[in-house]
C-alpha angles and dihedrals in degrees: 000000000000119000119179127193146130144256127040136122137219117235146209110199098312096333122099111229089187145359121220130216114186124002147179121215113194127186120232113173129025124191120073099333111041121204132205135184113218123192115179133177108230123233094189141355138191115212099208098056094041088063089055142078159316098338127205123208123223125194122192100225101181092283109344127066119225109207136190115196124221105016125162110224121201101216125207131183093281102359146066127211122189133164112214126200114199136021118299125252102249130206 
């Protein structure tokens, strides 16, 4: 399964560390404990907040906001990367 969209941000506590813009969400494993790759551009990013934790991952789904608590982001220049185990809180 591959899903694309776009908006989103990544949080610390009630900070955002950084805001997407367009991103791409891949499953990589099926079974009990699902696993999804997720790449992202950023649309702005605060460099304090990116160097704390733990961080928490947003993704704008049409109305609803899927979430996965406690990921660990790899940040470039302009991107996000981040590998998720389990199914997303949705609401």
């Amino acid at each position: 399964m591959r899903i694309s969209g776009a908006g989103g941000r990544v949080r610390v506590g009630y900070q955002t560390a950084a805001m997407l813009g367009a991103w791409t969400l891949t499953q990589t494993r099926s079974g009990a404990i699902v696993a999804y790759d997720v790449s992202a551009r950023l649309t702005d990013l605060d460099t304090f907040w990116i160097q704390q934790g733990p961080m928490d991952l947003e993704l704008q789904m049409g109305a609803r906001i899927w979430a996965w608590r406690q990921v660990e982001p790899t940040f470039s220049a302009e991107s996000l990367a981040v590998s998720l185990d389990g199914v997303p809180a949705i609401h």
